[in-house]
Each structure stands twice: as C-alpha cells, then as structure tokens.
C-alpha positions as CSV (number, residue, x, y, z in Angstrom):
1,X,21.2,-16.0,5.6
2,X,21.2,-13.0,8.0
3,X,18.1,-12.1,9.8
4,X,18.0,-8.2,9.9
5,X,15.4,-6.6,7.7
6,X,16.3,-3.3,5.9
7,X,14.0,-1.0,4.5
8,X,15.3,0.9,1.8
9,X,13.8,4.5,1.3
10,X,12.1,4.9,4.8
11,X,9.0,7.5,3.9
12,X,5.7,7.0,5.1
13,X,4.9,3.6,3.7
14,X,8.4,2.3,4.8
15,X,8.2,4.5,8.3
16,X,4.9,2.3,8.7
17,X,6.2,-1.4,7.8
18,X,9.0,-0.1,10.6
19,X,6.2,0.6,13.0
20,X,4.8,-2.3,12.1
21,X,7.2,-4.6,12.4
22,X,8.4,-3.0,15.7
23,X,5.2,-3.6,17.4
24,X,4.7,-7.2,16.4
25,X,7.5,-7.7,18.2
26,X,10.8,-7.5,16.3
27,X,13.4,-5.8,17.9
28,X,15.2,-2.8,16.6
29,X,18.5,-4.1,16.7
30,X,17.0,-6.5,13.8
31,X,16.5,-3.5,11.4
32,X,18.0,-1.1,9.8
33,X,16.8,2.0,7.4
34,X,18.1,3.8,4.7
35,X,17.1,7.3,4.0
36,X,18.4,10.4,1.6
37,X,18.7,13.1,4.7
38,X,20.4,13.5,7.3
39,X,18.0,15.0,9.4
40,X,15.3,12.0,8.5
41,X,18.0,10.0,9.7
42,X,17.8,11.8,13.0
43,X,13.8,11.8,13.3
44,X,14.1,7.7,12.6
45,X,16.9,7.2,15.6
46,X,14.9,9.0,17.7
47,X,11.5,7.5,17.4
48,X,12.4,3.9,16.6
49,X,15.8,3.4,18.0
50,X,17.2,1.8,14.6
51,X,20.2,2.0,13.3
52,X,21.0,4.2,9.4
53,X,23.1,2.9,7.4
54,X,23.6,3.2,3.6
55,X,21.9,1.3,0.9
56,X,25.2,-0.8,0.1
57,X,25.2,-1.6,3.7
58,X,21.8,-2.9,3.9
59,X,22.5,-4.9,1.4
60,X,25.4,-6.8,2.4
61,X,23.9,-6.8,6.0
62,X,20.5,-7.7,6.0
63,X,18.5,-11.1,4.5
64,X,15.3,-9.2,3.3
65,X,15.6,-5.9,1.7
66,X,12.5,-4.1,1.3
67,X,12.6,-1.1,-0.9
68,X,9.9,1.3,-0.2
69,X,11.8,4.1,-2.9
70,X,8.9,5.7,-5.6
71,X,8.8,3.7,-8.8
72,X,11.3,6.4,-10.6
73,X,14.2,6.1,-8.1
74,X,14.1,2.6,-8.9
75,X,16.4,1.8,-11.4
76,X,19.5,3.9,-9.5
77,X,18.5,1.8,-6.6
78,X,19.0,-1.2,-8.0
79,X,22.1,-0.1,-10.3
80,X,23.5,0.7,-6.1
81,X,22.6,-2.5,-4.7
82,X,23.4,-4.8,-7.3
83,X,27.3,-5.3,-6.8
84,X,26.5,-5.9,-3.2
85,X,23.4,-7.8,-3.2
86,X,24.1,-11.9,-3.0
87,X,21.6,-14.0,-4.6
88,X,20.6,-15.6,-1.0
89,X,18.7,-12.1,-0.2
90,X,15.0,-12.1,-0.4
91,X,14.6,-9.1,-1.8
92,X,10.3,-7.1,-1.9
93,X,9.6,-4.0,-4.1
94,X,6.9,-2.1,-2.6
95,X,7.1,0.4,-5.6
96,X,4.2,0.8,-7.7
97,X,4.1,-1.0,-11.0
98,X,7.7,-2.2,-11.1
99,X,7.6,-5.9,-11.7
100,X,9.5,-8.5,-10.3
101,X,11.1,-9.0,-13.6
102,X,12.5,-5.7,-13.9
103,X,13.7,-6.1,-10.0
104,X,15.4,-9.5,-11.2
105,X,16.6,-8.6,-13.9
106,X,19.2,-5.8,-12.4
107,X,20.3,-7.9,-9.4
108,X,22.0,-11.2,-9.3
109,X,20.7,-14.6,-11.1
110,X,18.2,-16.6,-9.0
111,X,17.6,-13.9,-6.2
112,X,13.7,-14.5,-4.9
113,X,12.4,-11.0,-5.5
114,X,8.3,-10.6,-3.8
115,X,6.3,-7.6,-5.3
116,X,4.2,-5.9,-2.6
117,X,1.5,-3.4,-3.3
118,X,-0.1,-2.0,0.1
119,X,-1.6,1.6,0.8
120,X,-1.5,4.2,2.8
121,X,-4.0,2.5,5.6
122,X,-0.3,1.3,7.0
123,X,-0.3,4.1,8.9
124,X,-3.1,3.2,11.1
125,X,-2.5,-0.9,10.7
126,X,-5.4,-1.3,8.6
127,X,-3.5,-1.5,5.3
128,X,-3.9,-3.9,2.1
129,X,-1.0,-5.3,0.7
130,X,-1.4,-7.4,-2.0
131,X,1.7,-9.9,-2.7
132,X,2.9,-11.7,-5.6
133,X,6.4,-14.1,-5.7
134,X,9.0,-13.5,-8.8
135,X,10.3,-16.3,-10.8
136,X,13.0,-17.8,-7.9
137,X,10.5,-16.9,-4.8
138,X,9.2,-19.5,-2.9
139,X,6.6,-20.5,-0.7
140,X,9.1,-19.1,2.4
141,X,10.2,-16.2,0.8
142,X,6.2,-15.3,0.5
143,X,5.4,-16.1,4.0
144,X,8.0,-13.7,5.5
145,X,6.4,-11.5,3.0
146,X,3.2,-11.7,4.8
147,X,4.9,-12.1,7.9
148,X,6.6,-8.6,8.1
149,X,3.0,-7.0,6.1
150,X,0.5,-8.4,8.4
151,X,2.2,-6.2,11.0
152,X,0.1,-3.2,9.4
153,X,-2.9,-5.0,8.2
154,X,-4.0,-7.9,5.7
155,X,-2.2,-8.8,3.0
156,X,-3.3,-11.1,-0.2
157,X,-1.5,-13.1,-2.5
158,X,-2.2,-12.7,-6.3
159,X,-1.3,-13.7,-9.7
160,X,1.4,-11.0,-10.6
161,X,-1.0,-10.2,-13.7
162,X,-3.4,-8.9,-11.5
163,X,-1.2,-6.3,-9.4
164,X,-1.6,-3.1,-12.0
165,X,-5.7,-3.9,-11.1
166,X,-4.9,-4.6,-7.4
167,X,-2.6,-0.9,-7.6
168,X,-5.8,0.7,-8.9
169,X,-8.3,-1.0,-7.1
170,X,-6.5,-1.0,-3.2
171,X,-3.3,1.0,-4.2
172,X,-5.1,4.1,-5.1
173,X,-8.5,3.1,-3.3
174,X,-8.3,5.5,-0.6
175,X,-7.6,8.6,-2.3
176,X,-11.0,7.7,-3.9
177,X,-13.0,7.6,-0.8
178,X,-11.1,10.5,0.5
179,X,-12.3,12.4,-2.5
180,X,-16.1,10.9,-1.9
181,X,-15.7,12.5,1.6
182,X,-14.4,15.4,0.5
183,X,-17.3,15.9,-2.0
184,X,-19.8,14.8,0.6
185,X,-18.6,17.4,3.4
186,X,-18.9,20.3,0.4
187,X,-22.7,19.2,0.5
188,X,-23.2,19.2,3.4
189,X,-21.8,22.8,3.9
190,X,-23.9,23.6,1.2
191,X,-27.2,22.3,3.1
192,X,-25.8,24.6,6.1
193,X,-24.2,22.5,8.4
194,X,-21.2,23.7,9.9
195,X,-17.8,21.8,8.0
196,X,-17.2,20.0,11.2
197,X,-20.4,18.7,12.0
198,X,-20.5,17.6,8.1
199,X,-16.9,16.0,8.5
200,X,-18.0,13.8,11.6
201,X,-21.5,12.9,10.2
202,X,-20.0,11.1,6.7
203,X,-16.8,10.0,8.6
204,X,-18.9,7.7,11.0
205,X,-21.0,6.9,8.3
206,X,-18.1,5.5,6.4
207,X,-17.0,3.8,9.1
208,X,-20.3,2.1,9.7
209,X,-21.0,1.6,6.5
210,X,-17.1,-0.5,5.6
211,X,-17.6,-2.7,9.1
212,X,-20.8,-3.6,7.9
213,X,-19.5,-4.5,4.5
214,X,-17.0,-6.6,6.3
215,X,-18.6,-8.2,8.8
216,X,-22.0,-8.9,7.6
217,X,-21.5,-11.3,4.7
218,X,-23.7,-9.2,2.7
219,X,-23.3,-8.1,-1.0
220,X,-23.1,-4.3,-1.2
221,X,-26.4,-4.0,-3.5
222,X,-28.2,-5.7,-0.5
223,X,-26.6,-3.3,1.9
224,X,-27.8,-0.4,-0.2
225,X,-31.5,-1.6,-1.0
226,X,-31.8,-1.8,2.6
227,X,-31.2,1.5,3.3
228,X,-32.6,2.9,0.2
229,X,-36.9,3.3,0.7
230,X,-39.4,3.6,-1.9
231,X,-40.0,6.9,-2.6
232,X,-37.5,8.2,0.0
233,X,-34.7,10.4,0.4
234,X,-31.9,7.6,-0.6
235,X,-33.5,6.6,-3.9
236,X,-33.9,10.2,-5.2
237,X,-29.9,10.6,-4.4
238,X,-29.1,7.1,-6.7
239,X,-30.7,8.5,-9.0
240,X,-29.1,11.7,-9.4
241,X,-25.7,9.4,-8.8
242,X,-26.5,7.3,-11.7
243,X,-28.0,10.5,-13.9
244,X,-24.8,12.1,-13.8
245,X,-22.9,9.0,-14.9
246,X,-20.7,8.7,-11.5
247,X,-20.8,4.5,-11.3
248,X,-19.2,4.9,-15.4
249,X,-17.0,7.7,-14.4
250,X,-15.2,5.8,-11.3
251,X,-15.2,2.8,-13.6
252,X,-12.8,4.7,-16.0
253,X,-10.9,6.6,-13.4
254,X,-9.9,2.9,-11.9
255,X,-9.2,2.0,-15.4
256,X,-6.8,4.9,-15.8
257,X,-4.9,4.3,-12.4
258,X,-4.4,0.6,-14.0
259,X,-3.6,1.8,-17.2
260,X,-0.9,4.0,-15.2
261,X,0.5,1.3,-13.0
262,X,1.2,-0.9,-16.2
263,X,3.2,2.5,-17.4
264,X,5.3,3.2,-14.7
265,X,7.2,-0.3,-15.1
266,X,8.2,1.1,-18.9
267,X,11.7,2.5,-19.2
C-alpha cells in the first residue's frame, strides 16, 4: 500500500491534522491536499510546502485518505472517489455524523473505513478526537488513526453508537464554553470592568479551572464545593445558576446537538 496521506477538503480541521502531522515529523513530500480554490491551493504551497492535487489523484495516490469535507459535500465526494479508490485504502471520515456505513457503502467492498470526530482544539494541538473502526477496519487501520490524530491532541476510541454523543459532548463542546465566556465577559462589563480586563480574568480562570480538572483526580462537584463557602459569594451564584434552570437547559442543548449529529447521516 502507498504511504502518502491525503487529506481531502483541507479547511481548518484538515489545515490542522496537516500541521499536525507535519510537526510530528512526517515529511511533506508524504502528503498531499485537495482543496476547491485555487488561491487555497496557493496559501497551502506556501506554508506547508505540499503538493495539490485532485481528489481522484489522492485517491489513486495515497494509502490513507482522510476527508475533512462538511457532512453535506459528502455524498459527491464519495460518488468522485469511488471509481478510483482500491479496497487496500484506509480510508477516515472526519465529517460529522456520517457513519462508517454510509462511507462503505459508496466505495469498494471490504475497504477499512475509521470514523473520526475531533474539534476545533486542533488548531492549538489540544484537540479530542474520538475514533471508531467500520466493519473491515482493523486493529492497524485504527492505530494509524491515532497515529496521524495524536499529532494535534488525544484521541479515544469508542463504540460507533456512541459518536452522535461523543459529536455533542466534544464535537460541539467548545462552542459551549466559548458561549459561557462570552456570557461571563457581558457580566463582567456589566459590574464595570473594562471588556479586556473581564476577557483575561475568566480566560485564566478557565484555564485553571480545566488543568485542575485534569490533573487533580478530583470529581468536578468536589472541585466546586471547594471553592464554593457557606454563605459566600460562590453559593449565592449556584443558586441563581440552578434557579434559572441552566444545568437542565445545557442538558437539552447537548441533547439537541446529538439529536442533530444522528440527522446529518440521513439522506
């Protein structure tokens, strides 16, 4: 099997794995990209020296296809690759709620296809991608998986049953934080400090707050009792937190981005 990794529909996610990978040490000439435009094309050249070629290319050229397209360019995707994609490829679908099913079934019989959900952390090497092997992938298949997805963070392997909750839950997870940041800063302007000064104060305090939830071992309700005084400042906020129903509403928002995921892999 050829060595060279393509990734198919280089936006930010895919621009990232190609950072990624680039900076764990593959070399350029091992890749290739395919994007829409030609001035993309350019902008990829010149910052990662790899070489653009066309979908059909890729897939006659390189063992592992990633394709990084959205979930709705999927199907014409496939439809392209398919009469030029031999079953030896291993082929990973980083597109939201398409399942490895779908992927197989529009490609050749017995192609290993590996379903990849990671987030936008990539960008900073601090993603989560959660990985799940189709019906022909192997144990190999899923450790080059978590090979080339390591390069921008931690990666997981789960059930594929569980990926529409892993979308919602990791997927989607930090748009929800960056709204609760958001929110936060618009208090905080509101108490009169300058936007700034509010930004920096509740950045740092995320920061501190997710090392300690991943260093210390300690379950989040500890973390927050410890912080949260009788009769103090913190316990008069939980309350207003839990009076205005936010622990049920973020319950149901993650519901609804699951609910979505499972969608998007409908024709």
């Amino acid at each position: 099997m050829p060595h060279k990794i393509a990734v198919l529909g280089t936006g930010k996610i895919g621009e990232a794995l190609l950072g990624g990978m680039l900076r764990a040490g593959r070399s350029a000439s091992d890749l290739l990209v395919t994007v829409r435009r030609e001035e993309r094309a350019q902008a990829l050249r010149a910052r990662h020296g790899v070489e653009v070629v066309t979908n059909a290319e890729a897939a006659k050229t390189a063992g592992t296809l990633i394709l990084a397209v959205k979930p709705q360019d999927m199907p014409t995707l496939l439809e392209e690759l398919a009469p030029h994609t031999p079953a030896d490829r291993l082929v990973i679908s980083a597109a939201a709620g398409i399942t490895t099913a779908f992927v197989e079934s529009r490609l050749t019989p017995g192609t290993p296809v590996v379903r990849v959900m990671p987030n936008t952390p990539a960008l900073v090497d601090e993603a989560m991608s959660v990985i799940s092997g189709g019906t022909h992938a192997g144990e190999r298949h899923l450790a080059r998986t978590e090979d080339i997805f390591n390069g921008v963070g931690k990666t997981m392997r789960l059930p594929e049953t569980q990926q529409d909750a892993a979308t919602a839950l990791s997927g989607s997870g930090p748009a929800y934080f960056y709204f609760l940041v958001e929110a936060m800063t618009d208090a905080g302007i509101l108490l009169g400090l300058p936007r700034d000064k509010a930004h920096d104060l509740i950045v740092q305090a995320a920061i501190g707050a997710s090392v300690m939830l991943r260093d210390s071992g300690e379950h989040p309700v500890t973390l927050r009792e410890a912080v949260t005084s009788p009769g103090g400042t913190t316990i008069s906020a939980i309350r207003e937190l839990e009076n205005h129903g936010v622990r049920a509403a973020l319950i149901a928002a993650i519901e609804a981005a699951r609910d979505r995921s499972r969608a998007l892999a409908q024709p």
